[in-house]
N, C-alpha and C positions, 0 to 999 in steps of 0.2 A: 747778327748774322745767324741765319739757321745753322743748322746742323749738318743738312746737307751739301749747301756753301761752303763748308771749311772741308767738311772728306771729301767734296769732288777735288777741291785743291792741292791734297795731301795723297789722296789716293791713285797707287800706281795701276792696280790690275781693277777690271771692275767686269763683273759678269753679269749679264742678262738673262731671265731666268722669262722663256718666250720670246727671244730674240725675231723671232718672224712674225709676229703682230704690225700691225699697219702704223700702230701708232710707237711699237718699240724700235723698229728697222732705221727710221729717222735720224733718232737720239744719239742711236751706235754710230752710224753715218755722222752725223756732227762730231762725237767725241774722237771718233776715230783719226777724222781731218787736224784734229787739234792734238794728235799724238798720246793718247790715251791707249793704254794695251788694255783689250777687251776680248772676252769669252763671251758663249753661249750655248744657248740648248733652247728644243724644242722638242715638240712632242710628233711633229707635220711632216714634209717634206715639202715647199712651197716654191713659186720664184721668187720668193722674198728672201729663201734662204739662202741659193743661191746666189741672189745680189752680195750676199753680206758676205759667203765665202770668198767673192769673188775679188776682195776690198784683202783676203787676208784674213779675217775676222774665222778662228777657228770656232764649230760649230757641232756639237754633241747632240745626235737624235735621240730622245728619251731622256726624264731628269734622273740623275742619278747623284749621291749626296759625295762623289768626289769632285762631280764640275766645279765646285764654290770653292774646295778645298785651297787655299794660299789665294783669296782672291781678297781684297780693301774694301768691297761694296759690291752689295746686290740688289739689283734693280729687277722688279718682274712685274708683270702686268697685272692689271686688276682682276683679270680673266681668272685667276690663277686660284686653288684652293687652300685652305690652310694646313692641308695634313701633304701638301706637294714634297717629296724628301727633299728635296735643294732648299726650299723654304726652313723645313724642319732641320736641316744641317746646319744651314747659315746662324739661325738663332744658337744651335747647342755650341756652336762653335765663336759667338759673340760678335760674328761681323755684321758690322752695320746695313741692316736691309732696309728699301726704299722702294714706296709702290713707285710706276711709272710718273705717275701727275706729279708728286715731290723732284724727279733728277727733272723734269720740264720745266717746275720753277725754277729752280736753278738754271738750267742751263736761260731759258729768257731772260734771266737778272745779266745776262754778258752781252746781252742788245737794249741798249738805251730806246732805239727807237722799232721798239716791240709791239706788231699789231697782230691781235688774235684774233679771228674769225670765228665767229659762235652762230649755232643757230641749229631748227631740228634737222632740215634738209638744206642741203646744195653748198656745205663746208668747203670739201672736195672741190668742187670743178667753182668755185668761188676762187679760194686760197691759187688752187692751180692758174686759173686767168690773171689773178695780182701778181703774180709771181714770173709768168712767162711776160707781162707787161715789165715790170721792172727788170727782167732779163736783158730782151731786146732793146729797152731802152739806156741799158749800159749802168742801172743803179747798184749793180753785183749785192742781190742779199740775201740773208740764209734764211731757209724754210724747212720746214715739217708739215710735209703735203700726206692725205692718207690714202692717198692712189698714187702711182706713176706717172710724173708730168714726164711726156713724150721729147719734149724738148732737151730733157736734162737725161733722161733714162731712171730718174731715179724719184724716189719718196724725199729724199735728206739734200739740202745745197747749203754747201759752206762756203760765204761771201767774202768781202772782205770789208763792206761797208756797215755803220752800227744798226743794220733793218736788218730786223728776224719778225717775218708772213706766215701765221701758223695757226693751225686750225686750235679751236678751242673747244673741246667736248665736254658737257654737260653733264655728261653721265655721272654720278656719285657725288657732283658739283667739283669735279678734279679741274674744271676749267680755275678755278678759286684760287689754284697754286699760283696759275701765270703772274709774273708783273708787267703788265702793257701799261706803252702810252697810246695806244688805241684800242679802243673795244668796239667792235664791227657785230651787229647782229642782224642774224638775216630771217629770221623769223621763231618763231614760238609755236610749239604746236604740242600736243598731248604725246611723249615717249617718255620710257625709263619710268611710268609711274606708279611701279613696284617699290621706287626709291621717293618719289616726289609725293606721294600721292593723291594730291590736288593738282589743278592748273596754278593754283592761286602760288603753292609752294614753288611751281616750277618757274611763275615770274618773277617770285622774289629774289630767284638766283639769279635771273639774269641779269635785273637790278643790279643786284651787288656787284655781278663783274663789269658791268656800265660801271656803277659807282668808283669802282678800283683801279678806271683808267687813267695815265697821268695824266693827259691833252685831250682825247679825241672824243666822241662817239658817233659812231655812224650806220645809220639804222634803218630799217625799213619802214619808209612811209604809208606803205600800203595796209600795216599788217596789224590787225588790233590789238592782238597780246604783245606785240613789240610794243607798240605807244602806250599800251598802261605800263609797261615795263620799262621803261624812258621817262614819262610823264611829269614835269615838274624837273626834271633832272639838268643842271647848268655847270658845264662844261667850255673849256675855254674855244674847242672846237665843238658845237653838234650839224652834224650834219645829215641830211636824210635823201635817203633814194626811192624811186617807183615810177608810177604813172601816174598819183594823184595830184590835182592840181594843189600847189606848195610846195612839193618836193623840191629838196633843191638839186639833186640829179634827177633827170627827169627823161623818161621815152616817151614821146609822140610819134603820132603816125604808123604805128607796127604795122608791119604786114610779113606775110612769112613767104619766103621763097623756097621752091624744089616742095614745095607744100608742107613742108614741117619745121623752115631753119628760118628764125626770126630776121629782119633788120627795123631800124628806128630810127628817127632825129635824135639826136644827143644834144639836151638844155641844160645848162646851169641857170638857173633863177629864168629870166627872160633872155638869156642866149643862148643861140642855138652855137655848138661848139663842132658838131659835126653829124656825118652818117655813117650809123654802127653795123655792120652786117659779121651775121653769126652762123660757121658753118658749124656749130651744135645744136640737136633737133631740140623742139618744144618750147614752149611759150612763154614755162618759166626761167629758162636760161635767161631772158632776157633781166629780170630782176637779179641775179648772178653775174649776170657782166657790169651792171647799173653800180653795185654793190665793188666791183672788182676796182670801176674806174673809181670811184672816191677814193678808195684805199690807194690805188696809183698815182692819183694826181696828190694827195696827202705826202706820201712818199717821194712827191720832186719828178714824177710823169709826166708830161705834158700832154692835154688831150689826143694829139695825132699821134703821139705814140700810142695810147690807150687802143687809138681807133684800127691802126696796122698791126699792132697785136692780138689785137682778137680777131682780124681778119684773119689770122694766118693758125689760129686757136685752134686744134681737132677733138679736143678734149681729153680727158685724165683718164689712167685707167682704172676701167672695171667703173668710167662710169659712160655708159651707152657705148664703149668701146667695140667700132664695126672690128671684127674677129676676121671676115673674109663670106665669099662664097663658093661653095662648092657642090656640085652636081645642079649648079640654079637654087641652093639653099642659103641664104644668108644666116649666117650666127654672128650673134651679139650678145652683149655682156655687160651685166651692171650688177653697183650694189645697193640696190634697191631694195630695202629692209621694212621700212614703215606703209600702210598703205599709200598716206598721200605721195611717197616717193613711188610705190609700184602704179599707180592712176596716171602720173604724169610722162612717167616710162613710155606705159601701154598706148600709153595715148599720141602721144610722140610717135611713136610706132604707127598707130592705123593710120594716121595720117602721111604715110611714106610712100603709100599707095604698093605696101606688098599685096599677094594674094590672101594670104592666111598670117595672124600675130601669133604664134607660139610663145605663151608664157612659163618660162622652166623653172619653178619657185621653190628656195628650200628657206623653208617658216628658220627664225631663229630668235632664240631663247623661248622657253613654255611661260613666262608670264606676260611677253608682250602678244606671243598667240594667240594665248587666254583671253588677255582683257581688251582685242582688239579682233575679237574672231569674228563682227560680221562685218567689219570696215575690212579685213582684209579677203573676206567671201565675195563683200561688192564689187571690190576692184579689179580682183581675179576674171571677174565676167565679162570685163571690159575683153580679154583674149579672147582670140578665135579657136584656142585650144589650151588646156592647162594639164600639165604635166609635173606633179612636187615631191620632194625628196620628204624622209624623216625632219622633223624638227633637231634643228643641231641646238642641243640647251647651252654648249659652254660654260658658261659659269655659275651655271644653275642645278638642282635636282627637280623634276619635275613633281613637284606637290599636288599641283592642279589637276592632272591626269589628264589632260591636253593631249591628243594626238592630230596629225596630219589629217586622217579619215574626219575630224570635227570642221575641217576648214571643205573637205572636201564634198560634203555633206550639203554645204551650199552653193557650190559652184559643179552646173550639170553640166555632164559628160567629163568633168576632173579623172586624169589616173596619179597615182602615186606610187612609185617603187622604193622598196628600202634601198639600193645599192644604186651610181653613178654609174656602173653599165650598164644595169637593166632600161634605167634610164635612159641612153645614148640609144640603145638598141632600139626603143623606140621609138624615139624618133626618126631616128634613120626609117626605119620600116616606113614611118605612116607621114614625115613632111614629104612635101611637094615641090617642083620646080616654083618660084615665083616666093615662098613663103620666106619668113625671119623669124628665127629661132633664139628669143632671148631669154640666158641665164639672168636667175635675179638673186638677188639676197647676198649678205653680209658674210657669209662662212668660206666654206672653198666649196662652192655651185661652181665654180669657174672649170675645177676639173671634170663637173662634166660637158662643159662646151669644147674641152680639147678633144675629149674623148669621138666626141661624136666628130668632131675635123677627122680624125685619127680614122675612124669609120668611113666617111665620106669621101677621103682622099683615096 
């Protein structure tokens, strides 16, 4: 048994140190249901924080080295630096600290039938479709989604059955802690390789989390660093999804309705099982739902529930999340971080048939900006206008000497402001009746799409 096995057991108080992280919000939320007394702190103000006050869950703006003070375990994000005083308390003071990915193993080792979703892009609205399928299908299971499934209100759901659907992040290879009996991956693509730094290093991880599943794997037939990353690999289930003829989930016939919201036949081998229609835009969702139903039908789904569940799917927040319109301006909202996620966003977009795609981008962390600065100058072009904040580094110091002005440099007619108002203010001034205005990226861009509601109301 680990370590952190027996003090989650023993342990009464247990404090989170970034309790508002997308991927910390969850874990409290489970632990919570399960009558664990829990603290917290951050540094933010967010609606994540919010949620968790709202649960009870007391909540300290700023670290400060009494939050820890009489707590059995601290748990803090990776985000997080080593000289943070809560971290520096915790140790002078001997209580058991534990990054985030450590209390996830544990907490999955109390779901026998543990399925992790891994992959670079489409986690999120992946996890969130398997999830609201096994909802409405009545299989009650707990999740750790890293947006807001709409159906639930919430990141965290505590079940009552042994299925725990959870995203599995790659980054640091923290996915490594999970114990699944299924490994889901939804593709492979060049991120994080500040930490990987080949492709070659970053298949071999996925590998291993394939390898460390107890039953399943289920994977993208499409995608060719998935299949060398699978390759040779025998499993009591593998199963694979796409559009390539073999898959054993399979879309034919796509065509997209409202001119951006996919549907398909739905195949197994040579059955056709049904027809899938998705009110989420873009063409890769369709691979995302392909990907959701194995995972649903794995989990005791039955195809027509898969089918009336994503019919009725709006998608996760913060990803393409319509925000509303106002004065004839639509804002939208996504966490859209990697180029190939900002290409398929943007693109999704023009084909909505607005007037003008407003892209509202705040670059985050200085090494994926750096080593990624003219894939994310191409994609940016795809907008009909761009508009980016500072580079939020997080967990980083910027070595590189990276700025915003180097992204914007290739993308003509770009503005950049340092502040979220200046930002709002401008657009307000310069969109037009007819256009959509989407926030992108991983940090809180999101407050400046309130802002500008806030303006525009």
């Amino acid at each position: 048994m680990n370590d952190i096995d027996y003090i989650l057991k023993t342990a009464r108080r247990i404090h989170f140190i970034g309790i508002g992280g997308a991927g910390m919000c969850p874990l409290a939320e489970i632990l919570h249901a399960k009558g664990y007394n829990l603290t917290g702190s951050d540094n933010n103000e967010s609606d994540t924080l919010a949620r968790i006050r709202s649960l009870g869950i007391p909540v300290t703006l700023g670290h400060k080295r009494e939050n820890v003070e009489g707590a059995d375990m601290i748990v803090h994000t990776a985000a997080l630096l080593p000289d943070n005083p809560e971290l520096v308390a915790a140790r002078e003071l001997g209580i058991p600290v534990f990054e985030r990915s450590k209390l996830f193993g544990a907490v999955s080792r109390h779901y026998p039938n543990c399925v992790g979703i891994c992959g670079t892009h489409g986690k999120t609205t992946t996890t969130s479709m398997t999830v609201q399928i096994l909802l409405m299908a009545g299989l009650d299971p707990s999740a750790v989604i890293g947006g807001k499934l709409p159906l639930s209100g919430t990141n965290g759901i505590v079940g009552k059955s042994d299925c725990l659907v959870c995203e599995a992040c790659e980054f640091k290879d923290t996915f490594l802690d999970l114990t699944v009996n299924a490994a889901v991956i939804l593709n492979i693509d060049k991120d994080h390789m500040e930490y990987f730094k080949t492709l070659d290093n970053l298949k071999k991880s996925f590998r291993t989390f394939a390898e460390n599943a107890g039953t399943a794997v289920i994977y993208n037939g499409d995608d060719a660093n998935t299949l060398d990353a699978v390759a040779g690999l025998n499993k009591p289930v593998m199963l694979s999804f796409g559009t390539s003829a073999g898959c054993d989930y399979r879309a034919e016939n796509i065509t997209m309705h409202g001119g951006a919201f996919p549907e398909y036949d739905l195949f197994f081998g040579n059955k056709k099982l049904g027809h899938v229609v998705l009110n989420v835009p873009g063409e890769h969702t369709v691979s995302d739902s392909l990907a959701a139903i194995a995972c649903a039908i794995f989990c005791g789904a039955s195809p027509e529930q898969c089918i009336q569940a994503l019919l009725q799917f709006r998608g996760a927040g913060r990803r393409f999340e319509m925000l509303g319109t106002y004065r004839g301006i639509t804002i939208a909202d996504d966490y859209a971080h990697h180029p190939k996620e900002l290409e398929v966003t943007l693109n999704a977009a023009k084909a909505m048939g607005y007037n003008r795609v407003w892209a509202v981008f705040q670059p985050f962390t200085f090494s994926r900006t750096y080593m990624l600065l003219e894939d994310f100058r191409s994609v940016l072009r795809i907008a009909d206008r761009v508009v980016m904040s500072e580079i939020m580094g997080s967990r980083e110091i910027n070595t590189c000497g990276v700025t915003t002005q180097d992204i914007a440099d290739g993308v003509p007619g770009s503005v950049w402001f340092k502040t979220f108002e200046e930002i709002a203010d401008y657009i307000v001034e310069n969109a037009s009746d007819g256009d959509i205005v989407i926030t992108l990226g991983c940090g809180d861009i999101y407050k400046a799409a309130k802002l500008m509601i806030k303006k525009l109301s």
